[in-house]
LUMSE-831307 format. One record per residue (C-alpha): y, x, z. Coordinates in steps of 0.05 Angstrom, whole numbers. Layout:
y Y | x X | z Z;
...
// end
This chain:
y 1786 | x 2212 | z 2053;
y 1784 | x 2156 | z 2005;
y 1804 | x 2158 | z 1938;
y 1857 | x 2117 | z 1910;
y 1895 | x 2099 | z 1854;
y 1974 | x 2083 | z 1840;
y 1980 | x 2054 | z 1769;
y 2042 | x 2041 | z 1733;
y 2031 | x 2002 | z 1671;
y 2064 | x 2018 | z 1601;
y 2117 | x 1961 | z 1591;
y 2084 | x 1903 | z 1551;
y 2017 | x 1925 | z 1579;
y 1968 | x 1866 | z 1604;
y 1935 | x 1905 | z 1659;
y 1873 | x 1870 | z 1693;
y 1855 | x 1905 | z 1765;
y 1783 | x 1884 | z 1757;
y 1772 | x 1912 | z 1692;
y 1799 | x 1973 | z 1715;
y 1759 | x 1979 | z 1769;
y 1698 | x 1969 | z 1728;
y 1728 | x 2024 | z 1675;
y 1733 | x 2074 | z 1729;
y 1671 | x 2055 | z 1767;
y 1637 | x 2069 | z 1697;
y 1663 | x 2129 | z 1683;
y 1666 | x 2161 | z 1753;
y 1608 | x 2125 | z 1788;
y 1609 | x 2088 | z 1857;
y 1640 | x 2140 | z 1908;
y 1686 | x 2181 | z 1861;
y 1715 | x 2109 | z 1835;
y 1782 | x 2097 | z 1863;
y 1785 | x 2036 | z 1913;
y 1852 | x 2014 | z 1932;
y 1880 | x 2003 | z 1859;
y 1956 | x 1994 | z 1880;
y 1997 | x 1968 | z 1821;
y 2079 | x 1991 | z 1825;
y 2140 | x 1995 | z 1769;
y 2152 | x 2068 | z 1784;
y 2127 | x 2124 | z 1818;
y 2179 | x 2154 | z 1863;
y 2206 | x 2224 | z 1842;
y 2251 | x 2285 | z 1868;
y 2312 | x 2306 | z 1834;
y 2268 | x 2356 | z 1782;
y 2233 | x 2281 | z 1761;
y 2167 | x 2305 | z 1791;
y 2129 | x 2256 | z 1822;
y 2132 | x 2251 | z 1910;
y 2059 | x 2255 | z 1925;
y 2074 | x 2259 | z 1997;
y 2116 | x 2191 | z 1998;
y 2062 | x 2165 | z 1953;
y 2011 | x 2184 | z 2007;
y 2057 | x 2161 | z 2063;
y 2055 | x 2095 | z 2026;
y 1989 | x 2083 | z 2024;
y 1966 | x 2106 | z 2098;
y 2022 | x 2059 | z 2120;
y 1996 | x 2004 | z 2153;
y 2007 | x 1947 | z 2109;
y 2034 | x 1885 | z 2151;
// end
């Protein structure tokens, strides 16, 4: 399994995906960094507002077209 990473930046944020791929590759080291960085507005959630993991992982083992 890879490990990846669904942001969803504060509002007014300036997010740059390079520098956090550097923070995390830092702070984690090479393998344990995160290395699709996927960038959405929300995260999807169930009626109790938790969030979907599955659809998240759905998502991203999708093939993208």
């Amino acid at each position: 399994e890879r490990v990846a990473a669904v942001v969803v930046p504060r509002a007014g944020s300036a997010v740059v995906e390079a520098d956090l791929a550097a923070w995390a590759r830092e702070r984690l080291g090479g393998l344990k960094a995160p290395a699709p960085l996927v960038f959405r507005d929300e995260l999807p959630t169930g009626p109790t507002g938790k969030v979907l993991k599955r659809a998240v992982r759905a998502e991203l083992e999708a093939p993208s077209t």
